[in-house]
Structure formats: C-alpha cells, structure tokens
C-alpha positions in Angstrom: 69.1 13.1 244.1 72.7 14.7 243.8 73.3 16.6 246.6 75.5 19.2 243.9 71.6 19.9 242.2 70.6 21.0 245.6 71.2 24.7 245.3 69.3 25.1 242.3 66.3 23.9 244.0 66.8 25.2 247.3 67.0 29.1 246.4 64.6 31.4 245.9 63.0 31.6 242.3 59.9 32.5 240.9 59.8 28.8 239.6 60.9 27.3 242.5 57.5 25.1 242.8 58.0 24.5 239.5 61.3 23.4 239.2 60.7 20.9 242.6 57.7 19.5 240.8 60.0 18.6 237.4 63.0 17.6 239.5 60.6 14.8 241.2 59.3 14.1 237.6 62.8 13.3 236.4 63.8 11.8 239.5 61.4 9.0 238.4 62.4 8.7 235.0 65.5 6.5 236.0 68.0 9.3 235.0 70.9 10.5 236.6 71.0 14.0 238.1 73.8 16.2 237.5 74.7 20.1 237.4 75.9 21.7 234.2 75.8 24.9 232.9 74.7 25.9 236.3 71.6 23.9 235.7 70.1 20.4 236.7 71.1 18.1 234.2 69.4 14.9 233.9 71.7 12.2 232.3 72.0 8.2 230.3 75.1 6.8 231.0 77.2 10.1 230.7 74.9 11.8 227.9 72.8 14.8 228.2 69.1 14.0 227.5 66.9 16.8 229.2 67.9 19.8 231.6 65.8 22.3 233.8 65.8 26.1 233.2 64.0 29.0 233.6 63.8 32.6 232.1 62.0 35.5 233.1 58.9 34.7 231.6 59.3 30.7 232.1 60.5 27.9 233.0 61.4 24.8 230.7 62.5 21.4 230.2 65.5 21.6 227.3 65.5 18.4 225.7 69.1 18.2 224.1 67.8 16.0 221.0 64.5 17.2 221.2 64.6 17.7 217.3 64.3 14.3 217.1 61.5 13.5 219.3 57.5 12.7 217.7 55.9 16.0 219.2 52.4 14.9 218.7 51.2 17.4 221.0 52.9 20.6 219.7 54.3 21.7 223.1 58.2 21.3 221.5 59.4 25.0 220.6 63.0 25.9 219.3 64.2 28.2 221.3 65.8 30.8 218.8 66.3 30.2 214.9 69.8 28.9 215.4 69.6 26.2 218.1 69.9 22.7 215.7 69.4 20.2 218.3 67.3 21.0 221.3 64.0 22.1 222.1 62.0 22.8 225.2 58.6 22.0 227.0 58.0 25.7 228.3 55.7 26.2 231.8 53.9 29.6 233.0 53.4 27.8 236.5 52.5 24.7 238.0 49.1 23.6 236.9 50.7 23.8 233.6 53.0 20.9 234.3 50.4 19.0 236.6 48.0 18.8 233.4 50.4 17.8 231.5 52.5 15.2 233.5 51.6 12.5 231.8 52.5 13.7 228.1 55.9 15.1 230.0 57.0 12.2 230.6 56.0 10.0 227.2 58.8 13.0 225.8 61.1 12.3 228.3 60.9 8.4 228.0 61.0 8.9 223.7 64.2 11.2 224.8 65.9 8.2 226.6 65.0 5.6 223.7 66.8 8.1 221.4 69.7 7.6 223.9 69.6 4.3 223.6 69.1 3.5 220.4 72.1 6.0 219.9 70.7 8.4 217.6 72.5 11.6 216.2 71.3 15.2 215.1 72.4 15.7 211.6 74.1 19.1 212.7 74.7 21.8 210.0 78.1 22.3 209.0 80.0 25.6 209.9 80.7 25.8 205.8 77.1 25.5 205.2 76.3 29.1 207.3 76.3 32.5 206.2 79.4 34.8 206.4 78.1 38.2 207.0 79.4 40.4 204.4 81.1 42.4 207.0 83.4 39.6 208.1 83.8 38.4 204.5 85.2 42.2 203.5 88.1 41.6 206.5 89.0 37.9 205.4 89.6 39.1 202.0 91.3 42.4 203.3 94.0 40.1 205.7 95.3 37.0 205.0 96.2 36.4 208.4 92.8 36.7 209.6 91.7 34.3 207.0 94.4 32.2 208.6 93.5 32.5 212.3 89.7 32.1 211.9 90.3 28.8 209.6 92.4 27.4 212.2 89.2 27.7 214.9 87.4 25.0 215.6 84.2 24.2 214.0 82.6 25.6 217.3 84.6 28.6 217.9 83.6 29.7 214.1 79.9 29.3 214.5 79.8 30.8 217.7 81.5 34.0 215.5 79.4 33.6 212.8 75.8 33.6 214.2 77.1 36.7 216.9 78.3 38.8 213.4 75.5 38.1 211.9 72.6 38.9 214.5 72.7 42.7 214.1 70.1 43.8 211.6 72.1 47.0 211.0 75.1 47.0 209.2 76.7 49.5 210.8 76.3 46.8 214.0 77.7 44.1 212.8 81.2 46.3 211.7 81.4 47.2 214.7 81.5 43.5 216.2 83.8 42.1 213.1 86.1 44.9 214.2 85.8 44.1 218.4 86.8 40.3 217.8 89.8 40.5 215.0 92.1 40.6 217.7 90.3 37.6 219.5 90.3 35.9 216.5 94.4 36.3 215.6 95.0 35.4 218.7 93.2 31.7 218.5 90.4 32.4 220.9 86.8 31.6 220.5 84.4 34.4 221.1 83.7 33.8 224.9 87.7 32.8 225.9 89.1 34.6 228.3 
C-alpha cells in the first residue's frame, strides 16, 4: 500500500466499498501502487498497466493496454470512440466485482504479461485523423496558423483535432476553431495554461 493512494480510498464516495475491494484485488496482483491523474495507479517497473476510477454511474478498472488483452468474457468496453489504447472492466456495485473476481484478475495477470513481454498499441497517427472542415478553412486562410499547429506535438494536435471535431453542428465547431487560434499561435496545447 502507498500511503499517497490513501486519500482516494479514505473519502467518501459512492464506490468507496468498491474501490477498497479492487485496491485489495490489485494489492495481490504483485503491482506497485501509485497515484496519477488523481487516481490509484497500479504499476510494472515504472509502466502503467491498470488504474481505478469511477463516474457517476460507475466505477472501473482502466486497463491502459486493454486493447490488447483476450476478452473472452466481453466485459472489456472502450470508453468513448476515440480512446486507442485502453479499456475498462465497469462495476454497478460490489457483488458485481465479488462474482467476478476470479475473471478480474486472469485480465489483470494477461495485462502484466503484456508488460512483460513488452508489447506496444499500434497507435493511430495524428496524419491519419480527420481535420474538421472548419479548422481546415483557417489553415488554408493563415499560413501562420498552419505554421504554429505543425510545430505541436503529435499530442497537442490530436487533442485539437478530436475537441474541433466533436460538435455535431457546424456552427459549434467555428466557434471552437475560433476560441483556440490564439492558443495555437502561441505554441500551447489545448489544456496549457
């Protein structure tokens, strides 16, 4: 146990049974506890493998390379249509996890192999998503801006991407494009302070 993790544990959730029971359950898996994000993360020689979260509607074990895991059961779900990587064991309460224990932890013991055996997610490429026609209109309009945003990380561009592109109206995602070209000349990502 790391006494940093305590917090999470320690104040009052709707999960909190929940998340003590999981917390034991990786406890015994031989990984090392650790907070990130805000969040128990449970760790293999300095790399993330599964964390603990919840939601308003429930609680979850994120497995970070959970799209590489056998999910024989069907219990893995990607959390939104953009997440690459990870996917998550979602709980409504504690029986839940108590029924399945056992097929828990086979995922969590698979998610420590593909540790291990050093495995990698075949990550899209920020080339290989969309520009939303909105943005595209500005990058032609200024060069500059063209400039800036190509000069962002990899990172920094998807995280612009996918947020320009979630609106379904188009007046929406104007509006964003129009918000961030200021960010974007001046090098930041789209959560920078």
């Amino acid at each position: 146990m790391n006494p940093k993790v305590d917090f999470f544990f320690n104040k009052t959730s709707k999960w909190q049974k929940e998340y003590q029971h999981l917390r034991t359950m990786m406890l015994e898996c031989e990984l090392t506890e650790e907070l990130k994000w805000g969040v128990p993360c449970y760790t293999l020689q300095s790399s993330n493998v599964v964390l603990i979260h919840g939601f308003k509607d429930y609680c979850a074990l994120l497995f970070h390379k959970g799209v590489l895991l056998a999910d024989p059961e069907g219990i893995l779900v990607q959390q939104t249509k953009n997440v690459q990587s990870a996917r998550q064991i979602r709980f409504v309460g504690l029986q839940e996890i108590l029924a399945l224990e056992e097929k828990i932890k086979t995922y969590i013991f698979e998610a420590i192999q593909v540790e291990k055996m050093g495995l990698k997610v075949d990550m899209k490429k920020t080339k290989e998503f969309d520009i939303p026609e909105e943005f595209l209109t500005e990058l032609e309009k200024n060069p500059a801006l063209e400039t800036a945003f190509s000069a962002l990380t990899p990172g920094r561009q998807r995280g612009y991407l996918l947020y320009f592109s979630a609106p379904k109206q188009a007046k929406t995602r104007v509006l964003r494009v129009e918000k961030y070209i200021p960010q974007i000349l001046e090098g930041r990502g789209l959560d920078d302070e």
